[in-house]
C-alpha positions in Angstrom: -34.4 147.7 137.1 -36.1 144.4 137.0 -37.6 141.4 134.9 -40.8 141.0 136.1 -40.2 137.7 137.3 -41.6 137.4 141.2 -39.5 135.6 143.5 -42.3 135.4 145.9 -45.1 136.9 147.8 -45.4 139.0 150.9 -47.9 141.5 153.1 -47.9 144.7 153.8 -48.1 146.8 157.2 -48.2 150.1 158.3 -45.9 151.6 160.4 -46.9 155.1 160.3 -48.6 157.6 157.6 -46.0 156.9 154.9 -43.8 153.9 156.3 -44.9 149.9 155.6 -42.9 146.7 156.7 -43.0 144.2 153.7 -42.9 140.8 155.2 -41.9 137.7 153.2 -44.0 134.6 153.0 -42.6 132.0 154.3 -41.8 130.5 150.9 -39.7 134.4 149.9 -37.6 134.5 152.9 -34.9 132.5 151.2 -34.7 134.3 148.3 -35.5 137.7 149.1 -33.6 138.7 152.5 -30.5 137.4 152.5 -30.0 139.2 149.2 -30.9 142.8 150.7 -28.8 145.6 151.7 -30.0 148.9 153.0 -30.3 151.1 149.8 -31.9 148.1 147.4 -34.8 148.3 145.1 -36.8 145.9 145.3 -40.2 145.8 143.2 -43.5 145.2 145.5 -46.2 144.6 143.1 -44.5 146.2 140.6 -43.9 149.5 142.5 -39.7 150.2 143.7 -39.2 150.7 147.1 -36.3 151.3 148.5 -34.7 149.4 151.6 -34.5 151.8 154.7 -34.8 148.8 157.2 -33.9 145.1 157.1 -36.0 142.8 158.9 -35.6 138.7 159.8 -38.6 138.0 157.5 -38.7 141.4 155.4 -37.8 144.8 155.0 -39.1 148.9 155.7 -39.6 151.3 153.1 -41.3 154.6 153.0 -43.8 155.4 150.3 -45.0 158.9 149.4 -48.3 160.0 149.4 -48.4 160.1 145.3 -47.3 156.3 145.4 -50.2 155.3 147.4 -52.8 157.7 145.7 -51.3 155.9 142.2 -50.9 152.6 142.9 -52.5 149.9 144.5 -50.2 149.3 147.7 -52.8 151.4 149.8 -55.7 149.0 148.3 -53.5 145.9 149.4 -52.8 147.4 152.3 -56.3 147.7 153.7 -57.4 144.3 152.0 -54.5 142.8 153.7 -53.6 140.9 150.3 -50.8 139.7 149.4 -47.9 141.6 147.2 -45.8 140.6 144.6 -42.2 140.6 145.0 -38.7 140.6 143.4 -35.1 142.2 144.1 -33.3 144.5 141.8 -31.5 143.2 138.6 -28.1 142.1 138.8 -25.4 142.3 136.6 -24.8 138.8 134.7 -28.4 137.6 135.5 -30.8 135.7 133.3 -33.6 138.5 131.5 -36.4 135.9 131.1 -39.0 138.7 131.4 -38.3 142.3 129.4 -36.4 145.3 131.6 -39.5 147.1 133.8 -38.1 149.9 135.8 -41.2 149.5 139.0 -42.7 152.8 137.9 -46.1 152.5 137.7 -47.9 154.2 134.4 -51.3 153.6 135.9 -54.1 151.3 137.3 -55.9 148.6 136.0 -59.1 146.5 136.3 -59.3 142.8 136.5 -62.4 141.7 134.4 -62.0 138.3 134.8 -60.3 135.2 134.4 -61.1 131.9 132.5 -59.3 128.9 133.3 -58.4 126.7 130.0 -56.5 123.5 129.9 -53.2 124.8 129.9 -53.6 128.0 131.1 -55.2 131.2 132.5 -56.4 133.6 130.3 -57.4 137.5 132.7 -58.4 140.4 130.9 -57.9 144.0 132.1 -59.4 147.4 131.6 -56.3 150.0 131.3 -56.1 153.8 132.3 -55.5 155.8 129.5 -52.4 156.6 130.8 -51.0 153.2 130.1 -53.4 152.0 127.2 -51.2 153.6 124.7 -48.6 151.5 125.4 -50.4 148.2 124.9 -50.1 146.3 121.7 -50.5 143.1 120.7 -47.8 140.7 121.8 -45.9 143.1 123.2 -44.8 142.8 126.6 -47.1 144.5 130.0 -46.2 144.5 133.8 -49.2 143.5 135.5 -48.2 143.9 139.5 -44.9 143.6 138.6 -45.2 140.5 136.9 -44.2 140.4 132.8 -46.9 139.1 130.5 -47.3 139.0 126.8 -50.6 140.7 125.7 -52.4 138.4 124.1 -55.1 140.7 122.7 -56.1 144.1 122.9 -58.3 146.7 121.5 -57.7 148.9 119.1 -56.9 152.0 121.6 -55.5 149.2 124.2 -57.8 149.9 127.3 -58.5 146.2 127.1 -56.1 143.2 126.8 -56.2 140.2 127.9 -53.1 137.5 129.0 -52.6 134.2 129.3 -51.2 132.7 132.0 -49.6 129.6 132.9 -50.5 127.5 135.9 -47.2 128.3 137.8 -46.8 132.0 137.3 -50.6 132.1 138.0 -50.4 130.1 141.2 -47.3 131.3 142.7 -48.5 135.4 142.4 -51.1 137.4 143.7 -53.1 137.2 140.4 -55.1 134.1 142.1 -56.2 136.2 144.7 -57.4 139.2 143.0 -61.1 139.1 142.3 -62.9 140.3 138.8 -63.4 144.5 139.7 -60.1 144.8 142.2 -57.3 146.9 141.0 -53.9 146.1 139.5 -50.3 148.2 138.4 -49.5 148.1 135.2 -46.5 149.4 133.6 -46.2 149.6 129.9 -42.5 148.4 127.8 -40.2 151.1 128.2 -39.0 150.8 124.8 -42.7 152.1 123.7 -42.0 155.2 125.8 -39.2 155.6 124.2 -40.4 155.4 120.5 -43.5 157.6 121.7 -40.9 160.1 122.5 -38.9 160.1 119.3 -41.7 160.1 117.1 -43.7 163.2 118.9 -40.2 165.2 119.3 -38.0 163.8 115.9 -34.4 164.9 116.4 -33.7 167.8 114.2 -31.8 166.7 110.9 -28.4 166.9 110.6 -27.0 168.5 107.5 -26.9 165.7 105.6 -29.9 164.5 106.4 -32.5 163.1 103.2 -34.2 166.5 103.4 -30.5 168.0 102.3 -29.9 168.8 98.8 -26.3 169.9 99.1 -23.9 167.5 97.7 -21.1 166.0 99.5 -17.7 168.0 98.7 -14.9 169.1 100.0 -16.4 172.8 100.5 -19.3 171.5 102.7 -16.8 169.3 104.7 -14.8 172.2 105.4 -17.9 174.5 105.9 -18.9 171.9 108.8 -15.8 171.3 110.4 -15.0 168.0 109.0 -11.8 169.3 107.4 
């Protein structure tokens, strides 16, 4: 589980089919390795990996061949372009994102991004897989980082987010041009709504739709009494 908030930034390379080092910047050192133990998640633009290796300036991990068809670590990989990173959430640490688990929904599109005078404002096109879950001002990971959707059409295949200077200088989203792919992952609370509403529990037996009054027959007849 994480926040979406990135600690810092790192590179990807390949160490066989289905293997990658994930090397720290030199500004994510500090706060990324000497936190890691074999066995961690740790979200790398938005996608949990888990810690097979630890390195001086990073980490190993394998992927699987659905996380690279799914996601965009094999685009980044090949563009050589930077990834997002942050280490699993810890018990007693500050939430200032919302809880996103690092399991990608679907890809994105950057359309593009207008600078304003106190922030950045991107819009994306979503996969249908995650437009459902996108709603105005609710919360989006974008790479793994957590935004608030600013606006969105109706169906939610296009939002848009602003940014501030910091987040928007200390990620990757400054170095992803208007067409290149992005992760998204929608709120998990949404999922879990979706769910309850397409599958309602079934109602109890006193449930509104019950007609029976409550008395000490149908207490005993449901093993109350």
């Amino acid at each position: 589980m994480f926040t979406g908030l990135v600690q810092g930034l790192g590179t990807l390379q390949s160490l066989g089919p289905y293997q990658l080092e994930i090397r720290c910047a030199d500004g994510a050192i500090a706060a990324i390795v000497p936190t890691l133990e074999i066995g961690d998640s740790v979200a790398v633009d938005g996608v949990c990996l888990t810690v097979e290796t630890i390195r001086d300036r990073g980490f190993i991990a394998a992927v699987s061949p659905e996380t690279l068809s799914k996601t965009v670590l094999g685009h980044r990989l090949e563009q050589q372009q930077p990834v997002n990173l942050e280490t699993s959430l810890r018990v007693g640490s500050k939430i200032g994102g919302h809880f996103v688990t690092g399991h990608v929904d679907g890809t994105g599109e950057l359309v593009g991004a207008i600078a304003s005078a106190t922030s950045w404002e991107l819009e994306f096109l979503a996969s249908a897989a995650i437009a459902r879950y996108i709603v105005p001002k609710g919360s989006v990971a974008v790479n793994g980082i957590s935004l608030t959707v600013a606006t969105c059409s109706e169906s939610g295949d296009r939002f848009t987010v602003a940014v501030i200077p910091h987040t928007y200088a200390e990620t990757n989203l400054s170095a992803i041009a208007p067409g290149e792919p992005v992760n998204l992952e929608g709120d998990i609370l949404g999922k879990y709504v979706e769910k309850l509403i397409r599958h309602p529990a079934h109602p109890s037996p006193r449930s509104p739709e019950s007609e029976e009054p409550l008395t000490l027959e149908f207490l005993q007849d449901h093993g109350y009494l």
